[in-house]
C-alpha positions in Angstrom: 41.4 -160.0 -51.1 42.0 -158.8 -47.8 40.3 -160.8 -44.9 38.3 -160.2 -41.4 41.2 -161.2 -39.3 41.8 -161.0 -35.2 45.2 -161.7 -34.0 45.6 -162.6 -30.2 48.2 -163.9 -27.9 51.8 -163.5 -28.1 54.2 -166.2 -29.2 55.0 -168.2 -32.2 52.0 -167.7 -34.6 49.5 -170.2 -35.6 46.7 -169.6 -38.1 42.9 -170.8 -38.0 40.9 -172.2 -40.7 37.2 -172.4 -40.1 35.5 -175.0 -42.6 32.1 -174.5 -44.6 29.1 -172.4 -43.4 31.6 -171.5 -40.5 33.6 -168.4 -39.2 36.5 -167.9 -37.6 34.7 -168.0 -34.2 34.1 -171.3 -34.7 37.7 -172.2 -33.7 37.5 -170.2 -30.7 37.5 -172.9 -28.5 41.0 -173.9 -30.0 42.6 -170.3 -30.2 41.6 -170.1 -26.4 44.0 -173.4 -25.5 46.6 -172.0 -27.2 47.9 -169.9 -24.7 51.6 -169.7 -25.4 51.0 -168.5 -29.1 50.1 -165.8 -31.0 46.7 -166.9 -32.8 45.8 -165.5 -36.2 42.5 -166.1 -36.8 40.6 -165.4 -40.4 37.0 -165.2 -41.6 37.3 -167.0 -45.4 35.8 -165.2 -48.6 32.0 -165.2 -48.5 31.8 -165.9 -44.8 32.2 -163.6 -41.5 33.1 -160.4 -42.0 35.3 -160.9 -44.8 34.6 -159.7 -48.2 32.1 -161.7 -50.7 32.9 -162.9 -54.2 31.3 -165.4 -56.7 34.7 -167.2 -57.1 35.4 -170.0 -54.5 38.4 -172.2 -55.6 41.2 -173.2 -53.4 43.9 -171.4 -55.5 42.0 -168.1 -55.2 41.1 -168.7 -51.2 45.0 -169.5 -50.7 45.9 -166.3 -52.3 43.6 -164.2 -49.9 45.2 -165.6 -46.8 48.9 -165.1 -48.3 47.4 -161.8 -48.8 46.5 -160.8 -45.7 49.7 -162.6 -43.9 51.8 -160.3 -45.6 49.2 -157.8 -44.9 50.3 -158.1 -41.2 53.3 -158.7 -41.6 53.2 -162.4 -40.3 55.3 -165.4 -41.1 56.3 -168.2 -41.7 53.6 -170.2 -39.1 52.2 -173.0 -38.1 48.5 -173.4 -40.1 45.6 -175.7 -39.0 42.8 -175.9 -41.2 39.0 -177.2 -40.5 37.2 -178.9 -43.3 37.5 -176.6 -46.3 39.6 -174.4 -44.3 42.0 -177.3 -44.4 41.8 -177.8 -47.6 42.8 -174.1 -48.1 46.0 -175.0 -45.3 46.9 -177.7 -48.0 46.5 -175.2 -51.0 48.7 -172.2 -49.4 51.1 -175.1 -48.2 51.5 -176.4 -50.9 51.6 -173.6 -53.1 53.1 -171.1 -50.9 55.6 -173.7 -48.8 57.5 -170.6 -47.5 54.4 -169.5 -45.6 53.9 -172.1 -43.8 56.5 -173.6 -40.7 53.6 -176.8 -40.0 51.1 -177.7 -41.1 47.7 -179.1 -38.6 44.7 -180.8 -41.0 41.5 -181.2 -38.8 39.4 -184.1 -40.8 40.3 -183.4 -44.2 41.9 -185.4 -46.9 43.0 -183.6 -50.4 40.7 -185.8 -52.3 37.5 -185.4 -54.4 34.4 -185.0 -51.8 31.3 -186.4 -52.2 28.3 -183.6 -51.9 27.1 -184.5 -48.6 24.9 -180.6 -48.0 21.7 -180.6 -50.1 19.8 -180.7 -46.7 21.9 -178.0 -45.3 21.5 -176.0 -48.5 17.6 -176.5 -48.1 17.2 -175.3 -44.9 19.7 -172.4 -45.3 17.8 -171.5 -48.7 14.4 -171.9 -47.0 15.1 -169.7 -44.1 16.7 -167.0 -46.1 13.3 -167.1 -48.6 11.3 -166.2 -44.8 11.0 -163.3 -42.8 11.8 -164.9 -39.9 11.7 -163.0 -36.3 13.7 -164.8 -34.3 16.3 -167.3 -33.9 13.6 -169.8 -32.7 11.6 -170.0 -35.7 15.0 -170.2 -37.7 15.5 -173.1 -36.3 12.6 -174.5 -36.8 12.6 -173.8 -40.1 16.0 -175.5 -40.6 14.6 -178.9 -38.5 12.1 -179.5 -41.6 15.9 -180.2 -43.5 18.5 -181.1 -40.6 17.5 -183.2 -37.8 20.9 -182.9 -35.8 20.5 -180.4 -33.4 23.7 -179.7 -33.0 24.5 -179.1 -36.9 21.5 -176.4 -36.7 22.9 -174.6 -33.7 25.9 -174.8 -35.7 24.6 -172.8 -38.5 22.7 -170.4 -36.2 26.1 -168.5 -35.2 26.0 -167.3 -38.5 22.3 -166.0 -38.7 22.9 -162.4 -38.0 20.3 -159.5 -36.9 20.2 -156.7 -39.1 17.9 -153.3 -39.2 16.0 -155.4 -42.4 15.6 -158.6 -40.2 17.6 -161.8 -39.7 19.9 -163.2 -42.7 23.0 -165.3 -43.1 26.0 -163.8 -42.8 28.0 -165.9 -45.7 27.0 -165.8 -48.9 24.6 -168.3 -49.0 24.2 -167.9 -53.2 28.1 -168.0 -54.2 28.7 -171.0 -51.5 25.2 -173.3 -53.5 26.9 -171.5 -56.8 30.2 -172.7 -56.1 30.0 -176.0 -54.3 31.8 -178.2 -57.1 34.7 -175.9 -56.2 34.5 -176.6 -52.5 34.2 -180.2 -53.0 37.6 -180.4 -55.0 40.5 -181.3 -54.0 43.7 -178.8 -54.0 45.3 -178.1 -56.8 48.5 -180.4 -57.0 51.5 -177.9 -56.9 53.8 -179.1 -54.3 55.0 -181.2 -52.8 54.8 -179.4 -49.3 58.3 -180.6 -47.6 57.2 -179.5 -44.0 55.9 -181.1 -40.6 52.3 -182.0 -41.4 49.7 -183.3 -38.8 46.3 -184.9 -40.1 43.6 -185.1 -37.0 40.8 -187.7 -38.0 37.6 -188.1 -36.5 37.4 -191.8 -35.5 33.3 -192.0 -37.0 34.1 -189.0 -39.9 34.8 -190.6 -43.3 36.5 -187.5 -44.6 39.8 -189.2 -43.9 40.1 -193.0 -45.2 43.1 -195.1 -45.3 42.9 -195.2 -49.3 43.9 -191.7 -49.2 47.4 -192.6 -47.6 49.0 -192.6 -50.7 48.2 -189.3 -52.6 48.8 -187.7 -48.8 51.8 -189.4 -48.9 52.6 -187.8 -52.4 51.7 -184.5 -51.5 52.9 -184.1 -47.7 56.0 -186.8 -47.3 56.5 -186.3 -43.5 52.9 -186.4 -42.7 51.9 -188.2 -39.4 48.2 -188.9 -38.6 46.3 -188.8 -35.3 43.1 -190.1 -34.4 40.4 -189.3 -31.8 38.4 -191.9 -30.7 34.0 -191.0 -30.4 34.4 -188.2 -32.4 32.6 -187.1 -36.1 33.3 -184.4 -38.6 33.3 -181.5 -36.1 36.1 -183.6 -33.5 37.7 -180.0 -32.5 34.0 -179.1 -31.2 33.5 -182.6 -29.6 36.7 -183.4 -28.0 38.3 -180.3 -27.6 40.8 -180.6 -25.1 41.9 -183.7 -26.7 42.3 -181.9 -29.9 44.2 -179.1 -28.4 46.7 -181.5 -26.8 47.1 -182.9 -30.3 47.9 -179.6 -31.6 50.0 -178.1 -28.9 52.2 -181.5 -28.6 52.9 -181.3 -32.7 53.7 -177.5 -32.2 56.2 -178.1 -29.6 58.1 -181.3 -31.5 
């Protein structure tokens, strides 16, 4: 599958992973600190622009990006992944080593996660089943399920305006469908012999020390980073801390 991709800058090329209910905007922020690269930048299957499908493993999402980097023509490169969109950085890294120069993982551990969006899911299933008429009462609608602000806003870049009224612009069926899938961990091919960089969120529990040893395992020259007063979303928090992460690692 080929997918929704923009490609800016000049340079050596890094690749952008959004995570979950996310698009490739949602790195923007990042892409725009990265001035001295060229930035590849890719809406996943079932989100953005990019094509939909009721399949959702990390295999299969690996194989759409290695599909459209040779697409372009582009590689090897540097890869950071978000959330699941580091989980699909592990996947093509590990499965694809010759794609992939480094390797930047953004809160993410290749471990089992535990289902943490059956609010997200209810709100996102709630305003999908209303004919809502503005952004406004979508969020509303969402605050009877999520009470952090920022996690509706969030969501909201994806609620799109079309001739037929507002609706999400992921596939809000195949992600609830197929959300074992995104809660698994890659599948262990590997392991990936490259530079690897794993960013945590000092207050996100998606990265724990008793996950040291399988990332060990999987990604032997893995280093780990960790930014203070940040969560889950630490690129959106902290961003110029993260990009100075990211360029530093690029540049060793």
């Amino acid at each position: 599958m080929l997918l929704h991709t923009e490609i800016s800058g000049q340079g050596q090329a890094v690749l952008l992973l959004h995570g979950l209910f996310g698009s490739y905007e949602n790195l923007g922020v990042i892409a725009r600190q990265l001035e001295n690269y060229q930035v590849i930048s890719m809406d996943l299957r079932n989100h953005g622009r990019s094509p939909w499908s009721d399949e959702m493993t990390y295999p299969a999402m690996a194989a759409d990006v290695a599909e459209t980097l040779q697409h372009y023509g582009i590689g090897p490169l540097a890869v950071l992944g978000h959330s699941m969109g580091g989980k699909v950085a592990m996947q093509l890294a590990l499965s694809r080593p010759e794609l992939v120069n480094k390797l930047i993982l953004a809160d993410i551990s290749p471990v089992l996660n535990k289902p943490r969006h059956q609010a997200i899911f209810a709100g996102l299933s709630a305003v999908a089943a209303t004919s809502v008429s503005s952004r406004q009462q979508a969020d509303q609608i969402l605050a009877d399920h999520i009470t952090e602000p920022g996690v509706r806003a969030f969501l909201l870049k994806s609620l799109q305006k079309t001739e037929h009224g507002f609706s999400w612009r992921f596939n809000l069926a195949a992600l609830a469908n197929c959300y074992e899938d995104i809660l698994q961990p890659p599948a262990a091919v590997g392991p990936y012999p490259g530079p690897t960089l794993f960013i945590k969120g000092g207050d996100s529990d998606y990265l724990l020390s008793e996950h040291q040893s399988l990332i060990s395992t999987l990604f032997p020259h893995a280093k780990a980073k960790v930014i203070m007063g940040t969560g889950h979303w630490l690129h959106a928090e902290k961003p110029a801390a993260f990009a100075k992460l990211v360029n530093d690692f690029l540049l060793t």
